[in-house]
MIROKE-794774 format. One record per residue (C-alpha): residue number from 1; residue in three letters; x, z, y. Coordinates in pm, whole numbers, plus 50000, padded with zeros to 5 digits. Each point is the difference from the previous one (the first is absolute). Layout:
! MIROKE-794774
[NUM, 'ALA', [X, Z, Y]]
...
! end
This chain:
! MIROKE-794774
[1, 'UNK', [57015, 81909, 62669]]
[2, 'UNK', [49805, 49946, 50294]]
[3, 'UNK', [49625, 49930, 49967]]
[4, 'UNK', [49813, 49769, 50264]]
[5, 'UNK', [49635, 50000, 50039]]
[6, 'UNK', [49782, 49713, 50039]]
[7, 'UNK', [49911, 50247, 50291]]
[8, 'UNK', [50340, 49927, 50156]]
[9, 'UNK', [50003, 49625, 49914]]
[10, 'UNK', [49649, 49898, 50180]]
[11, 'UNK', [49873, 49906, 49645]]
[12, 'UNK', [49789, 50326, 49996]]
[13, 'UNK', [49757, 49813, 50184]]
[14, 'UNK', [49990, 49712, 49727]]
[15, 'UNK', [49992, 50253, 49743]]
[16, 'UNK', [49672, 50113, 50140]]
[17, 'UNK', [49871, 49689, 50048]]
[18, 'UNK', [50064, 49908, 49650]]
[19, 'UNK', [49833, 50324, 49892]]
[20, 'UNK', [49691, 49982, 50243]]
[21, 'UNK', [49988, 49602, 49848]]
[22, 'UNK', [49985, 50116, 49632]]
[23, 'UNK', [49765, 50292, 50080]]
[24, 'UNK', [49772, 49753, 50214]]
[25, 'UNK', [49988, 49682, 49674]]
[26, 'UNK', [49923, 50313, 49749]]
[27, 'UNK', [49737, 50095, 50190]]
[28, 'UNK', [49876, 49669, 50029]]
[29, 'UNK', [50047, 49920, 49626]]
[30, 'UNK', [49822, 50368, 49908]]
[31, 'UNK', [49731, 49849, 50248]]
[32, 'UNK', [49934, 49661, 49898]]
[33, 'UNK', [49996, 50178, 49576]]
[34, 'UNK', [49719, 50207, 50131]]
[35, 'UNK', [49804, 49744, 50144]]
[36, 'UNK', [50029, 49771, 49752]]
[37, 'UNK', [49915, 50276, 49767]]
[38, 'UNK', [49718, 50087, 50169]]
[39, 'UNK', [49848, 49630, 50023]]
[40, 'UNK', [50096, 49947, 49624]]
[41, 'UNK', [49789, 50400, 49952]]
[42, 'UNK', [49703, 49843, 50192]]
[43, 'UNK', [49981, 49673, 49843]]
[44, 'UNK', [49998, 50142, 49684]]
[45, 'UNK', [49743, 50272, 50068]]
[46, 'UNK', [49762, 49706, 50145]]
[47, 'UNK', [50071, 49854, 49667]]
[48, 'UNK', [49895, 50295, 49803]]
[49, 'UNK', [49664, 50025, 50132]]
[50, 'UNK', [49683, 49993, 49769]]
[51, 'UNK', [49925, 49666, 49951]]
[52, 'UNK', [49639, 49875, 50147]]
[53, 'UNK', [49715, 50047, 49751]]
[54, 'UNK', [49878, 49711, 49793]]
[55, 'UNK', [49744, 49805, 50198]]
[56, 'UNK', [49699, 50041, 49756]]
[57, 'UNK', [49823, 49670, 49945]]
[58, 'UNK', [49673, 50012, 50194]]
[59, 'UNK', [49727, 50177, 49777]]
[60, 'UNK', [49796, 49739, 49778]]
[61, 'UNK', [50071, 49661, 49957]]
[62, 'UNK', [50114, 49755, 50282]]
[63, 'UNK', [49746, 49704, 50040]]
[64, 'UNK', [50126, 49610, 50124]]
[65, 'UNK', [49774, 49690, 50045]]
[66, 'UNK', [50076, 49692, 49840]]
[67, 'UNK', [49899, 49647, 50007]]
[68, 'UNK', [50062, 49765, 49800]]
[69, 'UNK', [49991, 49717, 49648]]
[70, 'UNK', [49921, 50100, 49689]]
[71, 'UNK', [50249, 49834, 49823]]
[72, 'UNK', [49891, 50138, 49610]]
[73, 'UNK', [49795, 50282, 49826]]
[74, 'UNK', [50091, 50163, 49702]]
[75, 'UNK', [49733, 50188, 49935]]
[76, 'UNK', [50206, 50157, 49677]]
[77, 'UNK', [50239, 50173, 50191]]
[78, 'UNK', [49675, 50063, 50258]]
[79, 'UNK', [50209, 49823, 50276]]
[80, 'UNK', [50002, 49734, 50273]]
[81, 'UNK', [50300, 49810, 50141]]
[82, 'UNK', [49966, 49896, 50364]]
[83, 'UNK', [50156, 49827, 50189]]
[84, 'UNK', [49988, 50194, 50356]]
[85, 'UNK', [50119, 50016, 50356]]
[86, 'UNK', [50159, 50230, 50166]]
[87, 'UNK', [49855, 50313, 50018]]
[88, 'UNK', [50147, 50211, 50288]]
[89, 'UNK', [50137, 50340, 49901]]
[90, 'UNK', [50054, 49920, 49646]]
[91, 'UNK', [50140, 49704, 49875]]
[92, 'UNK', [50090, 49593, 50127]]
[93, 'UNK', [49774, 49729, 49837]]
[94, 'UNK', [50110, 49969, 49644]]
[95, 'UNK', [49774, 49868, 49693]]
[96, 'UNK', [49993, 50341, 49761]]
[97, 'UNK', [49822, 50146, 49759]]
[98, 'UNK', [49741, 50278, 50068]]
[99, 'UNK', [49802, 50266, 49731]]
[100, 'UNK', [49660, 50064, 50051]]
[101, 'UNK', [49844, 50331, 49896]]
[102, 'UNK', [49667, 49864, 49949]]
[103, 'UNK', [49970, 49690, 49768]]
[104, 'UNK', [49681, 49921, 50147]]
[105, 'UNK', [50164, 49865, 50347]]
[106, 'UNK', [50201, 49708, 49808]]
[107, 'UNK', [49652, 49855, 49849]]
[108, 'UNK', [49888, 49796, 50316]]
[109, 'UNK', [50372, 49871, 50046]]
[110, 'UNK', [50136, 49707, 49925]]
[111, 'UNK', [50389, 49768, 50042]]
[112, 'UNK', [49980, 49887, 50383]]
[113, 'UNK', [49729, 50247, 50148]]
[114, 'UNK', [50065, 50131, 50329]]
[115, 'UNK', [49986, 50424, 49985]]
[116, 'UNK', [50045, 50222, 50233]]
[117, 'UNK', [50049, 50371, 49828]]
[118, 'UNK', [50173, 50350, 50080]]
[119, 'UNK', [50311, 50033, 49825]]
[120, 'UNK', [50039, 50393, 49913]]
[121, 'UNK', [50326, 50149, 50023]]
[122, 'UNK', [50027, 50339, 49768]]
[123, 'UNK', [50334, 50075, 49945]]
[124, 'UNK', [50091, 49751, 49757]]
[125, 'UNK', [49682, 49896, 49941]]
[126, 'UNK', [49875, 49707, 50156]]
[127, 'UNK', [49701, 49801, 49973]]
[128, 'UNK', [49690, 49806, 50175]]
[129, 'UNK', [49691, 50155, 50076]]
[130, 'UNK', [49655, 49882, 50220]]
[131, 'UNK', [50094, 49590, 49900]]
[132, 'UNK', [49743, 49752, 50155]]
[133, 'UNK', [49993, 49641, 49922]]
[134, 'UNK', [50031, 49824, 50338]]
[135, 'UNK', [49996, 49671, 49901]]
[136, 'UNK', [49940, 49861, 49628]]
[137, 'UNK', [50262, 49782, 49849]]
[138, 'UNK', [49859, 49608, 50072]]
[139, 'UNK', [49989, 49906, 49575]]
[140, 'UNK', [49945, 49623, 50112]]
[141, 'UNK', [50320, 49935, 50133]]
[142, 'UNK', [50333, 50151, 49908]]
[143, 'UNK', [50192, 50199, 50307]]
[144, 'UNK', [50189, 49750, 50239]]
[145, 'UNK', [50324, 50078, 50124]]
[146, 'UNK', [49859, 50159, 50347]]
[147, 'UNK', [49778, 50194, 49865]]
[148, 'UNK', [50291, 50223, 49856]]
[149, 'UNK', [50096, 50326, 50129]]
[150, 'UNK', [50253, 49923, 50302]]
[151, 'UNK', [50264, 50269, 49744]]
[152, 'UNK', [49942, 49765, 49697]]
[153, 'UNK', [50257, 49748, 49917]]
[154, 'UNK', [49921, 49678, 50035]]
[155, 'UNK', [49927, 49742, 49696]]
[156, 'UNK', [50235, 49695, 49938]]
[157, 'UNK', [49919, 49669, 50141]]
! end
């Protein structure tokens, strides 16, 4: 039997193409696994790190100006709802019930005062301190329509 060589046919040359081919697309496979590898190492690694530290809340409580109505007292539950503006840094203008600490503070209020106070922010505890009367509730006449906080809703016509 007579053996011919891809030597002897010119395919030799193909042959070695075909091998240097394969060689070349493993290498570039084996390549492309490592990077990706390494970008999926990384990216996990960043995601490992400690995470930041809790931002402690600044030390004492956090203090906020409001004006506004006093809408009601409720001196039982030593309280005051208001109807307030905004007050920048803490909430919109909303009418809400606020504690006071010191029951003494409600006695000059009354409905449809005008107060400015320092709402107190404590964790979860919130409340009014320093309230001044700014203007006294007018007991002749009963509040018109414009002189209602700009947040209130409107009464029906």
């Amino acid at each position: 039997m007579i053996r011919i060589h891809p030597e002897q046919t010119g395919q030799g040359e193909r042959i070695t193409q075909m091998r240097d081919r394969t060689a070349f697309q493993t290498r570039r496979f084996f390549l492309n696994f490592v990077i990706a590898a390494g970008i999926s190492f990384s990216a996990a690694l960043a995601g490992c790190g400690s995470p930041k530290p809790a931002q402690k809340p600044a030390e004492g409580p956090q203090r906020y100006h409001l004006d506004g109505r006093v809408v009601s007292v409720e001196t039982a539950k030593q309280q005051v709802v208001v109807d307030a503006g905004d007050i920048p840094g803490f909430m919109m203008a909303m009418t809400m019930g606020y504690s006071v600490k010191d029951p003494n503070l409600l006695t000059p209020l009354s409905p449809e005062d005008k107060i400015t106070a320092d709402v107190v922010v404590n964790g979860n505890d919130v409340y009014l301190e320093n309230i001044v009367v700014v203007k006294k509730a007018d007991t002749a006449k009963p509040p018109t329509a414009s002189d209602a906080h700009p947040a209130s809703p409107q009464p029906a016509k």
